[in-house]
N, C-alpha and C positions, 0 to 999 in steps of 0.2 A: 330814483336810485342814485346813490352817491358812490363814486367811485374810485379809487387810485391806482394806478398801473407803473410796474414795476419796471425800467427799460425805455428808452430812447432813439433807439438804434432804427433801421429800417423800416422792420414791421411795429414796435411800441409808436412810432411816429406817424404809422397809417391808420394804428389803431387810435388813437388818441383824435386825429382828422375826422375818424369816423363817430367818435363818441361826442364829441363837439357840434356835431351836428344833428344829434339824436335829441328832440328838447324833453325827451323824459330820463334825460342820465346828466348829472351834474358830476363834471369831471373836477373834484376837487384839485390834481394835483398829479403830477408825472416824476417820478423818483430815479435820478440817475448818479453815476458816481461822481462825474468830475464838477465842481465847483464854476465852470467857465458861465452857465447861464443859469444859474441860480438869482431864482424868485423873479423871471421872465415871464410874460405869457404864454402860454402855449401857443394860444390862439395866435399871437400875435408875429411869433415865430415861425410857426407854420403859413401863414399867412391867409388865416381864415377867419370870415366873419360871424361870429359866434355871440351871445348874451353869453353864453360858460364861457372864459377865461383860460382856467386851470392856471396851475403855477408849476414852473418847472426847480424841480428840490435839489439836495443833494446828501446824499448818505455820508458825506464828510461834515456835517453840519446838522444831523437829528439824529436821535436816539429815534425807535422804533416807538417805544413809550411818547416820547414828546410829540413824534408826527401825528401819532392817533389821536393823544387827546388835544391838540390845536385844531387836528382836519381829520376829522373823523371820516369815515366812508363803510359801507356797507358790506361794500366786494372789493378785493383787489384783484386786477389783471397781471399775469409778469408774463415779461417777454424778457426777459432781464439775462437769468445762467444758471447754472447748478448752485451756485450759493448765494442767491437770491435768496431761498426760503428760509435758511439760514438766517436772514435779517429780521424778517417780519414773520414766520410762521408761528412760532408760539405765543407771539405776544395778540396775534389775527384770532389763532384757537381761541386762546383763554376769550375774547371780545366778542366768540358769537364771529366776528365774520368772515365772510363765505373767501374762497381762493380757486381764481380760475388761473390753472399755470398753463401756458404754451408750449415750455420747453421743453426740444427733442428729446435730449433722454438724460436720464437721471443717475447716477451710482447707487449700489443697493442701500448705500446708508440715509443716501436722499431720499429713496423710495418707502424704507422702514420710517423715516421721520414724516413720512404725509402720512401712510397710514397710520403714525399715534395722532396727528391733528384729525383727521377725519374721524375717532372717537368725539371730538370736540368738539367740530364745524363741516361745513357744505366741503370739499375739497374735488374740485374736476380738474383731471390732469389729463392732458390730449395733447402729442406729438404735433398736430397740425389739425389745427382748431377752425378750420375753414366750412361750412354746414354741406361744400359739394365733396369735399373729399372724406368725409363720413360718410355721407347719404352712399355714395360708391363702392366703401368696405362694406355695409350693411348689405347694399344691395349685392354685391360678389358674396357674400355668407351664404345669403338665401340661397343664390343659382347654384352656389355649390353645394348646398344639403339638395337641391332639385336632383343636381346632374354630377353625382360624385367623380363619373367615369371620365369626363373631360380633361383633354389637356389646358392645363394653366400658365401664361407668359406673362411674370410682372415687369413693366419695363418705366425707367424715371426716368425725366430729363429736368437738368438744373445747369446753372450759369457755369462759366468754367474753370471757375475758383474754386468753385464747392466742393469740401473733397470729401469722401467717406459714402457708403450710399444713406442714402434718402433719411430719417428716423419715420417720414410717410410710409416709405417703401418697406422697411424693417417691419412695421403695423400691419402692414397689409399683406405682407408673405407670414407673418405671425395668426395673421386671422383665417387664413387659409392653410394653415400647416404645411408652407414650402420652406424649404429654406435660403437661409440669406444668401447664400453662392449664386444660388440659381436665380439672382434680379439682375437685369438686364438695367445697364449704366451709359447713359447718355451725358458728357459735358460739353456746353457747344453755348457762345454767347451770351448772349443776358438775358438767358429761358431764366421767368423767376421760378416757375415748379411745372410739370406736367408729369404723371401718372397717369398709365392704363393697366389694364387687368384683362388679360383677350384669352377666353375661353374657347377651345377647340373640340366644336364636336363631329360627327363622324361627316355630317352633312350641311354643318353650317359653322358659322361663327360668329360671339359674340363679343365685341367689342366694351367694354369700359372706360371713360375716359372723363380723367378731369385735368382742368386747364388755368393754370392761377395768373388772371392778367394782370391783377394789380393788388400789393399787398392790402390792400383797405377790405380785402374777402378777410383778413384776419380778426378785422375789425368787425364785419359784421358777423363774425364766427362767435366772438369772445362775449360780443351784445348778446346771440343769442343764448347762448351760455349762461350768462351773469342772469339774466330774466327767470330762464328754467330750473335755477337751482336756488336759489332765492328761500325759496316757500318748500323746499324737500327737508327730511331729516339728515342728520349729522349722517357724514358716511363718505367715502369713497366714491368718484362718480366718473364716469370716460361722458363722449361725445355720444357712444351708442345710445349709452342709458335717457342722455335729452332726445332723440331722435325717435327712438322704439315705439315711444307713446300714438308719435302723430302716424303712424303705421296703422293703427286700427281705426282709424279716420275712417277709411275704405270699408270699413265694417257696416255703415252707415249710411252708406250710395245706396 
């Protein structure tokens, strides 16, 4: 699988660590704005020992057209920003490839322009692309079609720059029909994420909990991602939809 990821920043930088090290993903190439390390190793930068390389690009220096056909790639990952897709999205459709996007949230204009690409190509867009903090929302859907009567607490903690609540936390008071007032806002150090979900019932309690130690879970979030949607039809796709499958796994014990 060949790959390019949109972003440099924190988590594009864990992800890219992580893709580097996977020998079935040939990390073509890491696309960022500013010119300062342009056509560096990734590897080399990061300081990892890798046979994949990658090269570190710059959007001030390629047309979207010129990147693809010199370095072609299968999937792109971004972790990039809202007008990211703006760059590469129609030019990805028209090619057939797939678009796994990270980021938190989108304007409705951005979110009208993936659903005209998903006519065209694979397109998964997931607020927080990590396979524990899915597996979590799924697994709170179900308890709560079990046990509708429960009281529900969503509560986040992030670093204490981070302003705004969660876009995880948003997702997950959205898939349980709470609303967004009522998430519970923790900022305290250099928590990179933690989410729980703590359901109250009359006689017990159920706890939820996922805990992000190290961006490189986005990494393996975005692998898993890229793998699963590969070989699907053209369409719109979340993290649920790769998840759901391996659920009826249990059908088969």
């Amino acid at each position: 699988m060949r790959a390019g990821i949109f972003g440099f920043g924190r988590a594009g930088r864990a992800v890219a660590s992580v893709f580097l090290q996977k020998p079935e993903v040939h990390l073509s190439w890491v696309m960022r704005r500013s010119k300062l390390l342009h056509f560096r190793s990734v590897a080399e930068f990061l300081g990892i020992e890798s046979d994949e390389q990658g090269m570190i690009l710059s959007k001030e220096e390629w047309t979207i057209e010129a990147l693809l056909d010199e370095h072609p790639v299968d999937v792109i990952i971004d972790f990039s920003g809202i007008d990211g897709i703006l760059y590469y999205g129609k030019e990805a459709a028209k090619r057939g490839i797939s678009i796994v996007s990270a980021i938190s949230e989108y304007p409705p204009d951005r979110l009208e322009l993936i659903n005209q690409l998903a006519q065209d190509t694979r397109v998964l867009w997931s607020p927080n692309i990590t396979i524990g903090i899915n597996f979590l929302i799924l697994s709170a859907k179900i308890l709560n079609k079990i046990a509708p009567y429960t009281d529900i607490e969503i509560i986040e903690e992030h670093f204490k720059d981070k302003q705004g609540i969660s876009g995880t936390a948003k997702k997950i008071a959205q898939a349980l029909e709470i609303k967004e007032s009522e998430i519970k806002t923790i900022r305290a150090g250099g928590i990179v994420g933690h989410h729980e979900i703590l359901f109250g019932f009359p006689f017990q309690t159920v706890r939820l909990m996922h805990e992000s130690i190290s961006r490189e879970a986005f990494g393996n979030g975005a692998m898993f991602a890229a793998d699963n949607i590969l070989n699907l039809p053209n369409g719109l796709y979340s993290m649920e939809d790769m998840l759901l499958p391996y659920f009826n796994l249990l059908k088969d014990e």
